[in-house]
C-alpha positions in Angstrom: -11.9 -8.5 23.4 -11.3 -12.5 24.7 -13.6 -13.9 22.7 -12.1 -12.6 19.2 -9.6 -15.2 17.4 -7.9 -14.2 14.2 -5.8 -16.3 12.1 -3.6 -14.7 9.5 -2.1 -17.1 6.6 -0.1 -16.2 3.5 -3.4 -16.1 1.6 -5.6 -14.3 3.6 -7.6 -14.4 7.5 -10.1 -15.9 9.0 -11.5 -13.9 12.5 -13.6 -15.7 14.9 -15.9 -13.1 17.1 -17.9 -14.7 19.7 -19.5 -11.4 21.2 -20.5 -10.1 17.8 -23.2 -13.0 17.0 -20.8 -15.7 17.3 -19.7 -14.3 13.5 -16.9 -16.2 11.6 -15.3 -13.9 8.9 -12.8 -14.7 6.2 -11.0 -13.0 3.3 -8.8 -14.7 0.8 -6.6 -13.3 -1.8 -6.4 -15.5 -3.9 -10.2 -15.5 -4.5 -9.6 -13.0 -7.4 -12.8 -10.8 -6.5 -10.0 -7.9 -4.6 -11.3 -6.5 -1.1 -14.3 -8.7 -0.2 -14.5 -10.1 3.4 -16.9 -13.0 3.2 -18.8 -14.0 6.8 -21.0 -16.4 8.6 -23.3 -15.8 11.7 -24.7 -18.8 14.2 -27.9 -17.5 15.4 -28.3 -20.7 17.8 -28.1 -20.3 21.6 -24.8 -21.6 22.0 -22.1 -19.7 23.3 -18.9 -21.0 24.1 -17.5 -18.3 26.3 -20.6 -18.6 28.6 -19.9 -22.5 28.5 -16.2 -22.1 29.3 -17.0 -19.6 32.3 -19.7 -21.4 33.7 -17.5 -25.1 33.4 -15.0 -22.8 35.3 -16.7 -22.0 38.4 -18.2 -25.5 38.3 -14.7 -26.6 38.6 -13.7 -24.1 41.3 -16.5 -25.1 43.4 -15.5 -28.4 43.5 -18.5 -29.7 41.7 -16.7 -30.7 38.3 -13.9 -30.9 36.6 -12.1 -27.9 34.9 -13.0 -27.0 31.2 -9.0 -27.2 30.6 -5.4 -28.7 32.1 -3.3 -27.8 33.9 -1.0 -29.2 30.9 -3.3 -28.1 28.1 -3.3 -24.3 30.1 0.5 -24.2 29.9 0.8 -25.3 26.2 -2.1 -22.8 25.1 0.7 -19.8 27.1 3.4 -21.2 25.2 1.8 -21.1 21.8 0.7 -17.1 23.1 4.3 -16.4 23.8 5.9 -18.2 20.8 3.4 -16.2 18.3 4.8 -12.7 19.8 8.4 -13.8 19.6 7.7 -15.1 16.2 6.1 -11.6 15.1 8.8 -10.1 17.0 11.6 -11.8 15.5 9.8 -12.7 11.9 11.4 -16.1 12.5 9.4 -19.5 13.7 9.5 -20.3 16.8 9.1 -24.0 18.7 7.2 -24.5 22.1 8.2 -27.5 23.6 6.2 -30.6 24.2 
């Protein structure tokens, strides 16, 4: 799944799902209520992904400019990469700028 972003802190997740309702999801420990996964749905027409792909083939038809750099393509792999090395390694990594 492309569209799913989840973000893990010390203190709990928060999941981003844009093919299941555009649903944002979150848990924190440290809410004291144990194993409850709280969650909020957009029910507008708006859907990022479909934005993105559609800016895309704007921008390969010459018609407009791409959704994302060049630059901000190669720092968006970097940060990928770093975050398995990090997970591989359990130490923090630095991307350069």
């Amino acid at each position: 799944n492309q569209m799913h972003i989840k973000i893990w802190g010390s203190g709990g997740w928060l999941q981003i799902n844009s093919e299941k309702d555009r649903t944002v999801e979150w848990y924190s420990a440290k809410s004291g209520q144990g194993e409850q996964i709280k969650s909020f749905a957009d029910q507008t027409d708006f859907d990022p992904y479909v934005v993105f792909v559609r800016d895309a083939v704007r921008a390969s038809l010459g018609v407009a400019p791409p959704p994302i750099t060049t630059q901000e393509s190669l720092r968006v792999l970097q940060a990928i990469h770093a975050l398995y090395r990090a997970a591989e390694s359990g130490e923090t990594q630095f991307i350069s700028k």
